[in-house]
Residue frames as a rotation matrix with the C-alpha (Angstrom) as fourth column:
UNK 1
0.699 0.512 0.500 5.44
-0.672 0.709 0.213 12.75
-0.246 -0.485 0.839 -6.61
UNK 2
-0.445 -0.657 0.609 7.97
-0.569 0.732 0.374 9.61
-0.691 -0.180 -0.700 -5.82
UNK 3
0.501 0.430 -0.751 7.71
-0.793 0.576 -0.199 7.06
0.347 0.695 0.629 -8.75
UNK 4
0.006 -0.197 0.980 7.84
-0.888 0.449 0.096 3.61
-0.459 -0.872 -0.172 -7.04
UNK 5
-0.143 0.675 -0.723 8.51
-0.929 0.162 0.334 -0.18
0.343 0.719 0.604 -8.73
UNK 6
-0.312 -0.229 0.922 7.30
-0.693 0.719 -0.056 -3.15
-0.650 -0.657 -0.383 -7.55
UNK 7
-0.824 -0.368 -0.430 7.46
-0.565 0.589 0.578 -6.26
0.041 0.719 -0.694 -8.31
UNK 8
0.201 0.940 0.276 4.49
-0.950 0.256 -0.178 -9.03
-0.238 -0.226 0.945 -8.51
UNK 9
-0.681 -0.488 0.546 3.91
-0.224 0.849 0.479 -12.53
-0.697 0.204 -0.687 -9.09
UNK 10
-0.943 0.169 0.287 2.53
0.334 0.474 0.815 -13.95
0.002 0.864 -0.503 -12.35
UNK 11
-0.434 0.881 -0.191 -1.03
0.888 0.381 -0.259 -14.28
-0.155 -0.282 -0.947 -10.70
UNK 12
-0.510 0.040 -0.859 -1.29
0.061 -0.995 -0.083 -10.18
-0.858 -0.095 0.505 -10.72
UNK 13
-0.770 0.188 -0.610 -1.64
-0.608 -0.503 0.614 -10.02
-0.192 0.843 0.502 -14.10
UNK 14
-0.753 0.652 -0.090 -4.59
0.553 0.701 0.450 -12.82
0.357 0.289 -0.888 -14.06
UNK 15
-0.271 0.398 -0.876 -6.14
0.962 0.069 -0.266 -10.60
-0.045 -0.915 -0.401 -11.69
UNK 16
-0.683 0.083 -0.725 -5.52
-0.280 -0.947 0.156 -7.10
-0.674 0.310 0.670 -13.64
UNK 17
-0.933 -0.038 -0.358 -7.71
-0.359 0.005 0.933 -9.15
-0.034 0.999 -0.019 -16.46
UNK 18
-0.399 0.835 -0.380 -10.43
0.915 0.389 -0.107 -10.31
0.058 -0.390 -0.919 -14.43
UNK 19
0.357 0.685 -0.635 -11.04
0.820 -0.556 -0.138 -6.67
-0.447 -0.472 -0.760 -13.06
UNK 20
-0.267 -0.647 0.714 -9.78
0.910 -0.413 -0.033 -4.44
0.316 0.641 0.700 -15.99
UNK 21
0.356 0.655 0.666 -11.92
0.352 -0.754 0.554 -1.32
0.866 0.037 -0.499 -14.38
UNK 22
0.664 -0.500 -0.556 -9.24
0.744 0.362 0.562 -1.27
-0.079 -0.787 0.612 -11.19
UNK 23
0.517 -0.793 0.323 -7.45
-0.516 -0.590 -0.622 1.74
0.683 0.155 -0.713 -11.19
UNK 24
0.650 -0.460 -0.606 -4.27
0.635 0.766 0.099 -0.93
0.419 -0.449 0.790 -9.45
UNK 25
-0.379 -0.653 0.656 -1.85
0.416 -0.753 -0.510 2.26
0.827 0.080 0.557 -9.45
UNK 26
-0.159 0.457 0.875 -4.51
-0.585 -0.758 0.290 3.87
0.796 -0.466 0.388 -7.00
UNK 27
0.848 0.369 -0.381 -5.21
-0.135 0.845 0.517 0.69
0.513 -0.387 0.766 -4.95
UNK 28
0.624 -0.207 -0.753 -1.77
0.593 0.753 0.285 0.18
0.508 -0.625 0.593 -4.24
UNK 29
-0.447 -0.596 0.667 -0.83
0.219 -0.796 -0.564 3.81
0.867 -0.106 0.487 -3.58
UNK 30
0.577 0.767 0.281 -3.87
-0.395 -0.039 0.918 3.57
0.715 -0.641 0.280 -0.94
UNK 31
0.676 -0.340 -0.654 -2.06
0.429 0.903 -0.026 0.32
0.599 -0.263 0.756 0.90
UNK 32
0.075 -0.985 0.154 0.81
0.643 -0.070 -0.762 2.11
0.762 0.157 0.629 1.06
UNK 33
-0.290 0.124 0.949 -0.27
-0.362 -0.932 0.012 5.34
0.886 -0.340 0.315 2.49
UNK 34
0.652 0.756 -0.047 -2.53
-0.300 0.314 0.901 3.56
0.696 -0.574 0.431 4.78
UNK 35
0.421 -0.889 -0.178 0.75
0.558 0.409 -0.722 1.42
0.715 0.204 0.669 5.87
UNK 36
-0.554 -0.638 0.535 2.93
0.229 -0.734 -0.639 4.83
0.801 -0.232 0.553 6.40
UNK 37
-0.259 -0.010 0.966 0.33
-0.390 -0.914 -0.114 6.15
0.884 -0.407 0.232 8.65
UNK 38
0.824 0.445 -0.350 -0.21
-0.081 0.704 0.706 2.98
0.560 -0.553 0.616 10.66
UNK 39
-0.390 -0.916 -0.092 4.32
0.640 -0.198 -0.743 3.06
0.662 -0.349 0.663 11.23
UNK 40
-0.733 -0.501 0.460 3.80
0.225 -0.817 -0.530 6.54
0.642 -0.285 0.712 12.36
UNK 41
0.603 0.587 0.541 0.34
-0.604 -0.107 0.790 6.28
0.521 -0.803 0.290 14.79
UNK 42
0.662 -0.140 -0.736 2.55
0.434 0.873 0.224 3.32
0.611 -0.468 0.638 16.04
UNK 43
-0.108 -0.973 0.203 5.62
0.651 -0.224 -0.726 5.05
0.752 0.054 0.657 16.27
UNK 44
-0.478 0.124 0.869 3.77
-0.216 -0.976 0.021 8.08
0.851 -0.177 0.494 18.11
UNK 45
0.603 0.760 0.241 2.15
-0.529 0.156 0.834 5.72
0.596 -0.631 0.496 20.55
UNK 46
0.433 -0.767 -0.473 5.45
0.547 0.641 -0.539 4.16
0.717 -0.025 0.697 21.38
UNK 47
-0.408 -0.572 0.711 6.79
0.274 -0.820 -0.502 7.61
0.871 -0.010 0.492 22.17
UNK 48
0.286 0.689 0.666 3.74
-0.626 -0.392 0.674 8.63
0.726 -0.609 0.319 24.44
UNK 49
-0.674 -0.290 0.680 4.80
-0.735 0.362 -0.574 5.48
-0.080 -0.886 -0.457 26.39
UNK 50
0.036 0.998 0.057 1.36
-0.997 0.033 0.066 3.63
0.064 -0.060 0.996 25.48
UNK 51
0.850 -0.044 -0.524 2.50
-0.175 0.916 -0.361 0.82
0.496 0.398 0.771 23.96
């Protein structure tokens, strides 16, 4: 598995301390994925002509 780093602003970490029970690591590997597979339904409707 790809190890990935991003940056944040300040606020993040106010926000990792409100909800300390957040696996974040999973949350924003979700996003991501989600993301990739929106590109590539786009990408694949492009192709078809749809869009």
């Amino acid at each position: 598995m790809a190890t990935i780093t991003v940056s944040m602003p300040s606020t993040f970490n106010k926000t990792k301390v409100e909800f300390p029970d957040i696996n974040w690591n999973e949350v924003m590997k979700a996003g991501i994925l989600k993301r990739l597979n929106e590109l590539k339904r786009f990408e694949e409707l492009k192709n078809e002509g749809v869009l």
